[in-house]
DRENDO-598591 format. One record per residue (C-alpha): residue number from 0; residue in three letters; x, y, z. Coordinates in Angstrom, 2 decimals, always signed. Example, Ala and Ser with C-alpha at 12.3 -4.5 7.8 and 13.67 -1.06 7.14 Angstrom:
<vopas>
VOPA   nr  rest       c1       c2       c3
VOPA    0   ALA   +12.30    -4.50    +7.80
VOPA    1   SER   +13.67    -1.06    +7.14
</vopas>
This chain:
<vopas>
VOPA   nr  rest       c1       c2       c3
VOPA    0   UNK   -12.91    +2.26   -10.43
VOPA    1   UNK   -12.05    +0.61    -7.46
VOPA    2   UNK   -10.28    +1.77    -4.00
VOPA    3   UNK    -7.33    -0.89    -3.14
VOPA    4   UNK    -5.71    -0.36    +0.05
VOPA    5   UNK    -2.47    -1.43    +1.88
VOPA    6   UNK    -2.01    -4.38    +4.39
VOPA    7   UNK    -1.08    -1.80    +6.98
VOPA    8   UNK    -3.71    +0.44    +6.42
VOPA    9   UNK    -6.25    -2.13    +6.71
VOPA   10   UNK    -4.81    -3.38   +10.29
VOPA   11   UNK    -4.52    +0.32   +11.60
VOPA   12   UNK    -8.61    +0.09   +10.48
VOPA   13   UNK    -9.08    -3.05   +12.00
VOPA   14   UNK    -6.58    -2.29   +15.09
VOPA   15   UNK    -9.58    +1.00   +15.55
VOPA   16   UNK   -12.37    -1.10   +15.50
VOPA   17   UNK   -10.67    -3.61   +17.63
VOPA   18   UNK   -10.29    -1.16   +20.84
VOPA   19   UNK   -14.20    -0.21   +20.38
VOPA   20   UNK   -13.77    +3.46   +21.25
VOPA   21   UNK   -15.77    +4.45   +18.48
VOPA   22   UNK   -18.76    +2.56   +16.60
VOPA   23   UNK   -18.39    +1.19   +12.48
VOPA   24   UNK   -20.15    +3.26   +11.61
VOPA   25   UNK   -18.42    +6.57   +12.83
VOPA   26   UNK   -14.69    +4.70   +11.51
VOPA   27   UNK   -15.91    +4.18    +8.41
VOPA   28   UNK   -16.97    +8.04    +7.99
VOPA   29   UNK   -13.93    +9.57    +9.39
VOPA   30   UNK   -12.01    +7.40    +6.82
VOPA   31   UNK   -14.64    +7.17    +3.99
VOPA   32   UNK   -15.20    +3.13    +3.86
VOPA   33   UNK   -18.68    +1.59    +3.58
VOPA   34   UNK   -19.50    -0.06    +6.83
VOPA   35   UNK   -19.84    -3.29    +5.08
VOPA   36   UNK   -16.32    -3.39    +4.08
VOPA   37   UNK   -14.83    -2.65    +7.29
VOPA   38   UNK   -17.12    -5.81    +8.98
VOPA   39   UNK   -15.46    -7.80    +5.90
VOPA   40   UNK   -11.84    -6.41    +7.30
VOPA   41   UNK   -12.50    -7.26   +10.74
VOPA   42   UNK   -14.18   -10.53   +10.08
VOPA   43   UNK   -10.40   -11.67    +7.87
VOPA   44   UNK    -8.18   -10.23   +10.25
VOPA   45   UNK    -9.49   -12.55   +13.23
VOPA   46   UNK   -10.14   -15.66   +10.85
VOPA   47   UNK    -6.38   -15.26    +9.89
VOPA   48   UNK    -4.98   -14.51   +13.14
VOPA   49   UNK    -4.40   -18.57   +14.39
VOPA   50   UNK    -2.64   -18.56   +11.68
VOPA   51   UNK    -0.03   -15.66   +12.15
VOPA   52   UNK    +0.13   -16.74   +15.71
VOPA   53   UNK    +0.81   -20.57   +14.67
VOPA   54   UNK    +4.24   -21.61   +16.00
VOPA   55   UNK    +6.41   -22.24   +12.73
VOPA   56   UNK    +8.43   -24.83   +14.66
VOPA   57   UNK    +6.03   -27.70   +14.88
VOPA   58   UNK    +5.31   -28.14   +10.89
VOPA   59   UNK    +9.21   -29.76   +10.20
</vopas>
């Protein structure tokens, strides 16, 4: 069976390994997440955030 987890808790994850106070490796113990999948959450959360950031007012 697979583990799904929330939007939020997935940026609080990313947010972590953002501010590079602690390696992957020791995030993904303390919360029990392959390594792997945390590179995979970091990697979507920058490639999506142009996107978020994209001023809605130019696409009228």
């Amino acid at each position: 069976m697979r583990k799904s987890y929330s939007g939020e808790f997935k940026a609080k994850v990313v947010l972590e390994i953002l501010k590079e106070e602690k390696t992957i490796s020791q995030i993904a113990s303390e919360y029990g997440i392959h390594p792997n999948q945390l590179l995979k959450w970091k990697k979507e959360a920058i490639r999506s955030l142009a996107e978020v950031l994209e001023d809605g007012r130019r696409k009228s």
